[in-house]
One Martini backbone bead per residue (centre of mass of N, CA, C, O) as a GRO file, in nm:
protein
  215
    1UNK     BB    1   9.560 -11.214   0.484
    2UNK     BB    2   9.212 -11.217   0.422
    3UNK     BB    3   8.921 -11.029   0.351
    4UNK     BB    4   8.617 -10.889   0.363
    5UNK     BB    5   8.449 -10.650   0.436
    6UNK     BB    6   8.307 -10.426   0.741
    7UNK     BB    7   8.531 -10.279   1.044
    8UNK     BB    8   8.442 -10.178   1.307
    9UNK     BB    9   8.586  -9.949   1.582
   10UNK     BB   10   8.498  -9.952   1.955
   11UNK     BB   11   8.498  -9.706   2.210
   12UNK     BB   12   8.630  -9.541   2.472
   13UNK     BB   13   8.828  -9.292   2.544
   14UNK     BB   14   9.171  -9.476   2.493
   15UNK     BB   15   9.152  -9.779   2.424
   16UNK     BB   16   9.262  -9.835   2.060
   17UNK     BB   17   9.103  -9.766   1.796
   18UNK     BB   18   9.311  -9.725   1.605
   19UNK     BB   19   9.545  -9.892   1.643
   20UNK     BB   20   9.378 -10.169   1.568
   21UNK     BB   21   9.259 -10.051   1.302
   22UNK     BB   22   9.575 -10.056   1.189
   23UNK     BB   23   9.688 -10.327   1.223
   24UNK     BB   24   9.427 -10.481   1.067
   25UNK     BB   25   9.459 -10.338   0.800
   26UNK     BB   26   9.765 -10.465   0.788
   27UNK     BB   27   9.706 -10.761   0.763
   28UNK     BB   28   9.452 -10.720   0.574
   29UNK     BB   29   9.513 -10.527   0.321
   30UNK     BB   30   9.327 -10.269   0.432
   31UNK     BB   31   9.134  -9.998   0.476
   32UNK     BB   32   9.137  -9.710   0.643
   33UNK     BB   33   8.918  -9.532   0.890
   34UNK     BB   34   8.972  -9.230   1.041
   35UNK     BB   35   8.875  -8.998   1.267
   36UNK     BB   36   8.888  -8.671   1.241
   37UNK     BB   37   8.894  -8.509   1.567
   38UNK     BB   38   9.060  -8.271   1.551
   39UNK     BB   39   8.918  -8.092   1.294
   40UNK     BB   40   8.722  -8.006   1.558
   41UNK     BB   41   8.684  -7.633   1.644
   42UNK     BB   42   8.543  -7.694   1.948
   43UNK     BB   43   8.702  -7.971   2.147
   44UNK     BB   44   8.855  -7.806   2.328
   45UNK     BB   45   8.617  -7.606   2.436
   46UNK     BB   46   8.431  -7.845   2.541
   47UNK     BB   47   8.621  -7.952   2.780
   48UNK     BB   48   8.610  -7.643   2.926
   49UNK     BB   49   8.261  -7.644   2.805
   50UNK     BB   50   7.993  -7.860   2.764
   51UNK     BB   51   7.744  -7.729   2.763
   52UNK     BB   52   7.811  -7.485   2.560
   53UNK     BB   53   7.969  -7.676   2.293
   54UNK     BB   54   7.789  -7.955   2.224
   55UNK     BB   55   7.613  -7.892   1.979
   56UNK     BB   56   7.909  -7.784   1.798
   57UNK     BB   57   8.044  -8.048   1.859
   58UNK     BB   58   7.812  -8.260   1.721
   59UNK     BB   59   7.743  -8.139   1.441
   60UNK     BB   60   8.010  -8.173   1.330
   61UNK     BB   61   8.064  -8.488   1.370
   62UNK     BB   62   7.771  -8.550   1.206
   63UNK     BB   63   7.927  -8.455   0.899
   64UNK     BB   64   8.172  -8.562   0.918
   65UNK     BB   65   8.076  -8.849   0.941
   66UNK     BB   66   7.936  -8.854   0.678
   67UNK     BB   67   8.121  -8.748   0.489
   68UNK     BB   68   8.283  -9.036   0.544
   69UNK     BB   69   8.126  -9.206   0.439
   70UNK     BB   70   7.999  -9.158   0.153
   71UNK     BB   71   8.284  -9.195   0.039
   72UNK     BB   72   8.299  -9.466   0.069
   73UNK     BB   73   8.056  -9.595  -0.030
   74UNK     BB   74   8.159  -9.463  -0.322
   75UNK     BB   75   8.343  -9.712  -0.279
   76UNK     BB   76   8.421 -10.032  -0.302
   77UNK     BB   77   8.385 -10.183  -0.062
   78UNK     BB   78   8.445 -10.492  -0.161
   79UNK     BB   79   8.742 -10.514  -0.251
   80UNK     BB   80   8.835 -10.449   0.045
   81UNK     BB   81   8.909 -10.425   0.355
   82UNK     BB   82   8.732 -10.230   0.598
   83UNK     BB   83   8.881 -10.016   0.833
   84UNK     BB   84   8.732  -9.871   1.160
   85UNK     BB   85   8.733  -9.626   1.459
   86UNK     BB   86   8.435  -9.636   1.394
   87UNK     BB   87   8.105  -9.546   1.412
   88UNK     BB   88   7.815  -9.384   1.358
   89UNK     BB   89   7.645  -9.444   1.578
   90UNK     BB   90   7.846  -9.274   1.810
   91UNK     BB   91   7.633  -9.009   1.782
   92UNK     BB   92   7.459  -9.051   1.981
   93UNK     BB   93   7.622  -9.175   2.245
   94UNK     BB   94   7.695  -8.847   2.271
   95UNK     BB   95   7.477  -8.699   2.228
   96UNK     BB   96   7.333  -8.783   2.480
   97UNK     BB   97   7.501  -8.702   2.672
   98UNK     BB   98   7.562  -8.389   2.621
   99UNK     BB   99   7.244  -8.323   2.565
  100UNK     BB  100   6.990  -8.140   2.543
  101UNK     BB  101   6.614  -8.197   2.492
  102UNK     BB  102   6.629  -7.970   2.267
  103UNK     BB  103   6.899  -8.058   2.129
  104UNK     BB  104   6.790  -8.365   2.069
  105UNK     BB  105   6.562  -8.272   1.882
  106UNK     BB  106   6.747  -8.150   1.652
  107UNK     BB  107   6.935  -8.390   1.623
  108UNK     BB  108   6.727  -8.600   1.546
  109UNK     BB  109   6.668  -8.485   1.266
  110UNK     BB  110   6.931  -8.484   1.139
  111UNK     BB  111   7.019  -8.801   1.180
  112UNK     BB  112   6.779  -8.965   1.079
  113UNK     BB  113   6.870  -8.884   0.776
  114UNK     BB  114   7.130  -8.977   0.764
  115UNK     BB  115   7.123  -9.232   0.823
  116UNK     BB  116   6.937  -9.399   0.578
  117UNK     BB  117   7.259  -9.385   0.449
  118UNK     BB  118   7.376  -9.580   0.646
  119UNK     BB  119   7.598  -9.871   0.676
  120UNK     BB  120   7.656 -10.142   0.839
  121UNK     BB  121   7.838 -10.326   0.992
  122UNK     BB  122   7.959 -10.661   0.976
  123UNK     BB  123   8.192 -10.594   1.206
  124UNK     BB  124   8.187 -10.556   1.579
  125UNK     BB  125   8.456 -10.393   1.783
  126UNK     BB  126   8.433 -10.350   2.166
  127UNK     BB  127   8.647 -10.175   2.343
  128UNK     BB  128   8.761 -10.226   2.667
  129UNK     BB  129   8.810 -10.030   3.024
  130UNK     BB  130   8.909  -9.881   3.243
  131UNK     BB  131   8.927  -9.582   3.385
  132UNK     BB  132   9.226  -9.581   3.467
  133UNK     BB  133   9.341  -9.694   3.193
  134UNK     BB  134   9.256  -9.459   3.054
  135UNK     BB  135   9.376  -9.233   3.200
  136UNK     BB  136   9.667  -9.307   3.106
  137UNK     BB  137   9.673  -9.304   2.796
  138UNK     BB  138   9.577  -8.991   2.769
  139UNK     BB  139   9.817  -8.883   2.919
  140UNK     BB  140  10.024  -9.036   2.695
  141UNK     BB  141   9.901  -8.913   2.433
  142UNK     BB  142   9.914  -8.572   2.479
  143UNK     BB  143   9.673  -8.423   2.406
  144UNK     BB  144   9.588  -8.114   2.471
  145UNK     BB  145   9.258  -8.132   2.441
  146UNK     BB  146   9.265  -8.328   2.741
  147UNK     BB  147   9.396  -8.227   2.983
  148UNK     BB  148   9.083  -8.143   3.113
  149UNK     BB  149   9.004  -8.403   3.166
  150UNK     BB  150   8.702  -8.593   3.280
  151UNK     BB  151   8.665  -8.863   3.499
  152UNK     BB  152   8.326  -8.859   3.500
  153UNK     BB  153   8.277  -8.859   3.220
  154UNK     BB  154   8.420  -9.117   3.142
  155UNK     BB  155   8.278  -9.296   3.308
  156UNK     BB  156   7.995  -9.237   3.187
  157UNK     BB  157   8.050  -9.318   2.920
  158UNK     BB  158   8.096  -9.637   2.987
  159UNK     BB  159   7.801  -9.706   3.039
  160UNK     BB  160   7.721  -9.635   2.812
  161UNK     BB  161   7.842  -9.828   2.599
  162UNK     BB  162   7.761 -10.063   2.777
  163UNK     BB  163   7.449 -10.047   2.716
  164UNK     BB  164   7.468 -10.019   2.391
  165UNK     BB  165   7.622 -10.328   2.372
  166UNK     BB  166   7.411 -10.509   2.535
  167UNK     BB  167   7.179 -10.441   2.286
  168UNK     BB  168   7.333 -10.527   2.049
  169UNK     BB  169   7.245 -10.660   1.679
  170UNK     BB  170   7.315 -10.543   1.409
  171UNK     BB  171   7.573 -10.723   1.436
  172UNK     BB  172   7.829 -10.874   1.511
  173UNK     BB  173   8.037 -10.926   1.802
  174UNK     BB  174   8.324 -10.800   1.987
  175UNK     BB  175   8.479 -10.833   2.262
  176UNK     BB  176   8.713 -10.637   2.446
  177UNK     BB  177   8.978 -10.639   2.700
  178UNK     BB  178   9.253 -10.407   2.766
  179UNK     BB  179   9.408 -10.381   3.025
  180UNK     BB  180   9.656 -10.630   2.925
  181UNK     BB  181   9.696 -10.487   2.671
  182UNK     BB  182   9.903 -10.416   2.386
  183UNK     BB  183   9.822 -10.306   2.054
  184UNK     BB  184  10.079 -10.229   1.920
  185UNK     BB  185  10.314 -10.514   2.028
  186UNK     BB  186  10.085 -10.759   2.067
  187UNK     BB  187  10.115 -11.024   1.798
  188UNK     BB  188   9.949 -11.272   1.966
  189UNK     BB  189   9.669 -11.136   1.983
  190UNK     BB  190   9.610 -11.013   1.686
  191UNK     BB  191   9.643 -11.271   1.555
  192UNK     BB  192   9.407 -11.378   1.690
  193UNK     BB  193   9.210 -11.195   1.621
  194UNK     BB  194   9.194 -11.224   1.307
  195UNK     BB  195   9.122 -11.519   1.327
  196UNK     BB  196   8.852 -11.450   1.437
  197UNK     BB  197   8.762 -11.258   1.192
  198UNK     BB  198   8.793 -11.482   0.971
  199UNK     BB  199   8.577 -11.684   1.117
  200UNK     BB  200   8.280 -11.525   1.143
  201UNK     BB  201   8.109 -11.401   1.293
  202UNK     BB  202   7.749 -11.417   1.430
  203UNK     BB  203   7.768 -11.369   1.735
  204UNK     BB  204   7.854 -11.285   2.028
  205UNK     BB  205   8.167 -11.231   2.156
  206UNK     BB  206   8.433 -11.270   2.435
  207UNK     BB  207   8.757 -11.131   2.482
  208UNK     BB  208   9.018 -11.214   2.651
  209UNK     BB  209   9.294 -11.039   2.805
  210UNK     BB  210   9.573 -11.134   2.951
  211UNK     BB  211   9.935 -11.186   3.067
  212UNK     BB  212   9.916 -11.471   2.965
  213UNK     BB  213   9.641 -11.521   2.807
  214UNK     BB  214   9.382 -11.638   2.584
  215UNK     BB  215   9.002 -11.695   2.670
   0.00000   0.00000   0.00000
């Protein structure tokens, strides 16, 4: 199985997005890219205290992924498809949520600059599950730096998601709720996901997966 273009894959944290964007890699042959989130020196430090460390940990993440689309781009993007586990614009919609009147204004001068150098996805898929659902991935997948994470922010998160996804316009969307599926092992939705991906959608489809069938 084959396709060309930029296949980004989007969801609050926990749902799935890399794993999904790992599968989708090996199925089409295809180019993987990762967003560095551990890399980040700040991360640890927000989640024990979001006031204090939201800006340094914004903008760290807004020049990582900066640099990190910059490098994709100078690289022959059509060669061969490319799946991302985040797209560039996630750092706004944390952004938003994170920062206060006066930091939103000065991370707004410096991510406008930086936008008007990245390209939209060809194709967002965006993975959503209940906030039970992420709350347990999250402490399944033990990562040090999630330990005191805070349910309330989850909720909160999800809404805005949910929210910047409703009006979302600028390329093909998928959605997909993944409450009832394993996207490590379940190889006949994942297998129906791609043919989905390869027949091109043009305008917002929404895939059910639930524990019997694909709807």
């Amino acid at each position: 199985m084959a396709i060309s273009g930029y296949i980004a894959i989007e969801g609050p944290i926990g749902v799935g997005k890399t794993t999904l964007a790992s599968r989708l890699a090996n199925l089409f042959n295809g180019r993987l890219v990762e967003e560095l989130a551990e890399e980040n020196p700040f991360l640890s430090e927000f989640y024990k205290d979001r006031d204090r460390y939201a800006f340094q940990t914004q903008i760290f993440f807004l020049m990582s992924r900066y640099a990190q689309q910059e490098q994709l781009f100078s690289q022959d993007l059509f060669s061969k498809c490319t799946i991302a586990d985040y797209m560039f614009a996630k750092d706004r919609i944390f952004a938003k949520l994170n920062l206060s009147e006066n930091e939103m204004a000065l991370y707004d001068r410096v991510a406008s600059a930086l936008e008007k150098n990245v390209s939209n996805p060809d194709l967002v898929i965006y993975l959503t599950a209940s906030v039970d659902s992420l709350v347990d991935r999250i402490k399944k997948r033990g990562r040090a730096y999630e330990k005191s994470f805070d349910r309330d922010y989850l909720t909160y998160l999800c809404e805005v998601y949910s929210n910047y996804f409703f009006h979302y316009d600028k390329s093909p969307l998928l959605v997909i709720k993944t409450d009832n599926v394993d996207l490590s092992i379940d190889n006949e939705k994942i297998e129906y996901l791609a043919e989905k991906i390869s027949s091109q959608p043009t305008d917002t489809e929404y895939i059910s997966f639930d524990s019997h069938a694909i709807g």
